[in-house]
C-alpha positions in Angstrom: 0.0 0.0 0.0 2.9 2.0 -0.2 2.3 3.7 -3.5 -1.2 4.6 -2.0 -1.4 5.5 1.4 -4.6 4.6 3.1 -4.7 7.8 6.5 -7.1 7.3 9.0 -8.6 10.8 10.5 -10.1 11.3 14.0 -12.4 13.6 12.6 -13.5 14.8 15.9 -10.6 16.1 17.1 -9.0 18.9 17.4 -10.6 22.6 17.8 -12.1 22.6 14.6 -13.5 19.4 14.5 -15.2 17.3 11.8 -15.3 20.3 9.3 -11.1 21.5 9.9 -9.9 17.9 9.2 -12.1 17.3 6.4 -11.3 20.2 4.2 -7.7 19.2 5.4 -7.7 15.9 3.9 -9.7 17.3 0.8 -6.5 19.7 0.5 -4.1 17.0 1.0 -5.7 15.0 -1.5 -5.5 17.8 -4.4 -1.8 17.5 -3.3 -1.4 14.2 -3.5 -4.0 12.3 -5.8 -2.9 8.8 -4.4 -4.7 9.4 -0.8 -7.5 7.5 0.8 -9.1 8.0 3.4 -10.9 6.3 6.5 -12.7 9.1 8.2 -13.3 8.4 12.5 -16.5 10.1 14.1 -20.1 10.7 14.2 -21.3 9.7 10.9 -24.0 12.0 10.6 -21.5 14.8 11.3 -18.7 13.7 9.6 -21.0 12.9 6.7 -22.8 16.4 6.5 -18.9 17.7 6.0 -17.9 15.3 3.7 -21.1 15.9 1.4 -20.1 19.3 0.8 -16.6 18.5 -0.5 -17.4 16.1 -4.0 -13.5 15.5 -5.0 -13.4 13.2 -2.1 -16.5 10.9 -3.1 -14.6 7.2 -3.7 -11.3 8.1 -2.0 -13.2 8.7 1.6 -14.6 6.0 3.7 -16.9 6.9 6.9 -16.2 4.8 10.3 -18.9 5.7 13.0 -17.4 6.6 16.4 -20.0 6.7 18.9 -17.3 8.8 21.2 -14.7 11.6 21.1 -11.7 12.3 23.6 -11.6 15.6 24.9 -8.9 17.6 26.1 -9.5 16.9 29.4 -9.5 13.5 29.4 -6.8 11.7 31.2 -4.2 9.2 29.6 -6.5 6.1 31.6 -9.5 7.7 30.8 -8.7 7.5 27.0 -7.1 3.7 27.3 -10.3 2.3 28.5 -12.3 3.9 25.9 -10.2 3.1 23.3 -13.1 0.8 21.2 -15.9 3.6 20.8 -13.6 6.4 20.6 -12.5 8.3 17.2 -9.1 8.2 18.1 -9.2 4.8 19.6 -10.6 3.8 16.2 -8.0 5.1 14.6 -5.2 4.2 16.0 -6.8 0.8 15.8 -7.4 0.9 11.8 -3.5 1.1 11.9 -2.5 -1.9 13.8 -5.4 -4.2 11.6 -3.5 -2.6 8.8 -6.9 -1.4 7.0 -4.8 2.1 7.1 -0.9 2.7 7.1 -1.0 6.0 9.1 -3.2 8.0 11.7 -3.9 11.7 12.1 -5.5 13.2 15.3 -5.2 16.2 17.0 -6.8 15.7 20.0 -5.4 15.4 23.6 -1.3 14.3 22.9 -1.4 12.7 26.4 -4.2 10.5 25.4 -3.1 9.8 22.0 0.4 8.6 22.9 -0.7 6.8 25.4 -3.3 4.7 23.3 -0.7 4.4 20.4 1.7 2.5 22.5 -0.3 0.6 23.8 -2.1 -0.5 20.5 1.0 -0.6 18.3 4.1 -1.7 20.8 7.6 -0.2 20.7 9.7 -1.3 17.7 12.1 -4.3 18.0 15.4 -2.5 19.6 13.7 0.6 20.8 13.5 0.9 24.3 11.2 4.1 24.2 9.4 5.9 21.8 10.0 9.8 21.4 7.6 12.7 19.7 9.4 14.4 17.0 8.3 17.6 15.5 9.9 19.8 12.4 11.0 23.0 13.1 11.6 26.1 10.7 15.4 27.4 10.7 17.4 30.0 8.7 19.2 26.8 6.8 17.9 25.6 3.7 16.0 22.9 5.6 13.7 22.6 8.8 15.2 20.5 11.6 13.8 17.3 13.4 13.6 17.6 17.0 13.0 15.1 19.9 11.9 13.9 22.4 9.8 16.8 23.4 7.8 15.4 25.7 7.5 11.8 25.4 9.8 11.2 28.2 10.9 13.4 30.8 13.9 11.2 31.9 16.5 9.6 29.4 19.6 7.6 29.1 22.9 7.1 26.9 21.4 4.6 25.0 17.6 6.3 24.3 19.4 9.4 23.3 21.3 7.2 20.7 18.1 5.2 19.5 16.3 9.3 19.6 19.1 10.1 16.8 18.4 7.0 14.6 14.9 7.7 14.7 15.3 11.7 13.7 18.0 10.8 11.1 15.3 8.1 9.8 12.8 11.0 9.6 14.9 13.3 8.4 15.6 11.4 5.9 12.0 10.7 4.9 10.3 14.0 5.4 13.8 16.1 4.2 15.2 13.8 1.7 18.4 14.4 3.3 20.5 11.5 2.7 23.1 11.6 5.5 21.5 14.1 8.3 23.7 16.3 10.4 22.5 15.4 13.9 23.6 17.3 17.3 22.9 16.8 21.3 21.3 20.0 22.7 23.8 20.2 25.8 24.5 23.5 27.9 27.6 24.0 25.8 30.1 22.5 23.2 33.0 21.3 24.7 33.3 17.6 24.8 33.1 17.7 28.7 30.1 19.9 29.1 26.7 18.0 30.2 25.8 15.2 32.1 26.9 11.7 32.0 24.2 10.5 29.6 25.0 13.4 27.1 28.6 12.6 27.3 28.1 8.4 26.6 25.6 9.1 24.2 28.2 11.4 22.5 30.4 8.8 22.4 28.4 6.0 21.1 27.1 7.8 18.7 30.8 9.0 18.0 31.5 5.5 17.2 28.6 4.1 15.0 30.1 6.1 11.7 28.2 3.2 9.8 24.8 4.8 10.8 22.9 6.9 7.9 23.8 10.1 9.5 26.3 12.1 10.6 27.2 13.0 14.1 28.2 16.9 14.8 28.8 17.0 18.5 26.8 19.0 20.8 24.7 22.1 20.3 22.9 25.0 22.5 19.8 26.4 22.5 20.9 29.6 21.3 21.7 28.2 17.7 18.5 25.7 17.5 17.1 27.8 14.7 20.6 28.8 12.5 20.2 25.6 10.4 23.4 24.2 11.9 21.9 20.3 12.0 19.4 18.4 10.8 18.4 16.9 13.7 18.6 18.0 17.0 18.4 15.1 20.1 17.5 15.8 23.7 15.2 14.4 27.0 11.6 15.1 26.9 11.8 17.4 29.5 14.4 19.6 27.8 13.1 19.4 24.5 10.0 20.4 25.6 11.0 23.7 27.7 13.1 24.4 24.6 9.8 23.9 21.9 8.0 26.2 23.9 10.7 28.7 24.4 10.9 29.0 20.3 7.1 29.0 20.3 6.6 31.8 23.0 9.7 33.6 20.9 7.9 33.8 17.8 4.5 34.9 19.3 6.3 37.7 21.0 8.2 38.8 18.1 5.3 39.1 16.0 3.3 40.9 18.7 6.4 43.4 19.2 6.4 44.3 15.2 2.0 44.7 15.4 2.2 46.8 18.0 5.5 48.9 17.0 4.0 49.2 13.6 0.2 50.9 14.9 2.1 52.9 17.3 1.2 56.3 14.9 1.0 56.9 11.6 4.3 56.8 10.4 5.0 53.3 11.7 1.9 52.2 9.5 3.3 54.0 6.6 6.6 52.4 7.3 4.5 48.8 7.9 2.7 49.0 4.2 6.5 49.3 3.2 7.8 46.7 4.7 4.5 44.7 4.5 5.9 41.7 2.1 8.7 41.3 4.6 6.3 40.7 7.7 4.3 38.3 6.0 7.2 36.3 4.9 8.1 36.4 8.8 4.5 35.4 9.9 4.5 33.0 7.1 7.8 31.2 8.5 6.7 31.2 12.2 3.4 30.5 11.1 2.9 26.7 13.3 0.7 25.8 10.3 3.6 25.1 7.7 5.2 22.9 10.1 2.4 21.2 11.6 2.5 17.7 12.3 4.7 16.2 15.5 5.2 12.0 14.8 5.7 9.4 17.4 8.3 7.7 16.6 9.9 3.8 17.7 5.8 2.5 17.4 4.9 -0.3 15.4 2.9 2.0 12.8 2.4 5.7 11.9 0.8 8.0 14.3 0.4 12.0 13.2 -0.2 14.6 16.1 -1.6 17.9 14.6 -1.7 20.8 16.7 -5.5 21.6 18.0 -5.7 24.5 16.7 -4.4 24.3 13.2 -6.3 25.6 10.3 -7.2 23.7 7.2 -3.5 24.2 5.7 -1.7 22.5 9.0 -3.9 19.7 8.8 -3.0 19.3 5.2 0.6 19.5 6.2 0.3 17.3 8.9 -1.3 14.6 6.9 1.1 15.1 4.3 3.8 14.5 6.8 1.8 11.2 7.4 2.0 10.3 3.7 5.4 10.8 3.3 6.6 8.8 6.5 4.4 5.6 4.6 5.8 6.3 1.0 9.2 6.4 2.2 9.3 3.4 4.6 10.4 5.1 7.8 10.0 2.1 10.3 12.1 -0.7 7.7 14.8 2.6 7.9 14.8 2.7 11.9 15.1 -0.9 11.8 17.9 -1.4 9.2 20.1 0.9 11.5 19.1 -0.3 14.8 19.9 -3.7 13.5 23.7 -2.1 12.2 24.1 -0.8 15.9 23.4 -4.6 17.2 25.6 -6.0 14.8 28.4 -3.2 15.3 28.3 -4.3 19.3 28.3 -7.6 18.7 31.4 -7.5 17.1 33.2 -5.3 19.1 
């Protein structure tokens, strides 16, 4: 099913519900006219939305979900209602295999926790991490986990972490050897904790992998387009997603507000006006939408809540991509070179 990717969509989640991820999907599809998709939710809702977009008639398939998660459900909550639940459905459409790749966004903390339970950690993956593209000032957007997945890590999960983003990388980029880094509180080969400084070293050794280790990084240079992939602890990479996020929120609410501060700043904003919309358009969450979990046994997409018709269409594009290019047989090939590489040494 590679060569046409089969999503399923928790149409209920998500701010916008039924009607944002449908005219998502109907814009991924004009993208990419191989989609199909299985469409989670109330069927009378899902269906009034789907009758009003025609392109999608034969590449759209309607699976009734009696039940939604909401954002306030919690992780246990979710997990027992995983049968009747949109996203419980959906998750589950992937490990039958009637669809390659799931797209929710509804409550992360309830979607992670059903994925691994439905679909298992990977064979040689201890943990599995949330990775998320970022925008930089390179030529390329940077892969970047765990940021949340898991608040504690060691030597070895920060090296399976960087196989896992290289993988991605390499699927959603095309880059064929990814530069990948440590976020660490400097550069020097002795800054950071012991699990930084192994994981440095293992990962100094593997020079088999499909990627290329650079050596630590700090926060300051996240967004300079200095790697590919950038590896850290859940906790860290968290603090550090939302930093960039709160960043960009008050950089664009600095140049609103200096530019309707009197009349010459809005003269001086009409000016410059093709220069703050390519800013907005390259913080914009939207054009990068679409965090993975990464090391399950199948494809799980987390859109943010409150993206627009284009993020969802980004998000399951990201999806798409990640089937077409065979992410988990490109984990597992260099998971299995680590194995092999130890058990010679």
């Amino acid at each position: 099913m590679a060569g046409t990717p089969r999503i399923a969509i928790d149409a209920m989640g998500g701010d916008g519900g039924p009607a944002t991820m449908i005219e998502g999907a109907v814009l991924a599809a004009s993208r990419d006219p191989a989609l199909n998709f299985l469409l989670f939710g109330d069927e009378s809702a899902v269906a009034a939305e789907l009758a009003r977009h025609p392109t999608l008639a034969g590449r759209a398939e309607i699976m009734h979900a009696p039940e939604a998660i909401s954002g306030e459900d919690k992780p246990s909550q979710a997990i027992r209602r995983a049968k009747t639940t949109s996203m419980g459905l959906a998750i589950a459409a992937v490990k039958g295999h009637a669809a390659d790749a799931a797209v929710s966004a509804g409550n992360t903390g309830a979607l992670m926790a059903m994925s691994k339970l439905a679909l298992r950690t990977m064979k040689g993956i201890d943990r599995p991490a949330l990775a998320a593209l970022l925008p930089t000032l390179g030529d390329n957007d940077l892969v970047m986990l765990d940021l949340g997945a898991n608040t504690e890590c060691d030597a070895r999960n920060l090296v399976e972490f960087a196989v896992m983003g290289a993988a991605y990388s390499r699927c959603a980029l095309g880059l064929e050897r990814p530069s990948v880094r440590l976020l660490n509180i400097g550069t020097e080969e002795l800054k950071g904790t012991d699990e930084l400084r192994d994981a440095a070293a293992r990962l100094r050794a593997e020079g088999h992998l499909h990627l290329r280790f650079d050596g630590f990084i700090e926060a300051d240079r996240l967004g300079r387009g200095e790697a590919d992939v950038i590896v850290t602890d859940g906790f860290s990479g968290n603090i550090a997603l939302k930093t960039m996020e709160g960043t960009a929120r008050f950089v664009t609410d600095l140049l609103r507000r200096a530019f309707t501060s009197s009349v010459r700043s809005k003269v001086g904003f009409l000016i410059s006006r093709p220069a703050t919309d390519l800013l907005r358009h390259h913080l914009d969450p939207n054009n990068h939408n679409g965090a993975v979990f990464l090391g399950l046994n199948g494809i799980v997409v987390k859109s943010h809540g409150g993206a627009n018709v284009q993020g969802v269409a980004n998000a399951i594009g990201v999806a798409a991509s990640l089937v077409t290019n065979d992410l988990n047989r490109r984990i597992a090939e260099d998971l299995e070179m680590i194995r092999a590489h130890e058990a010679a040494a």
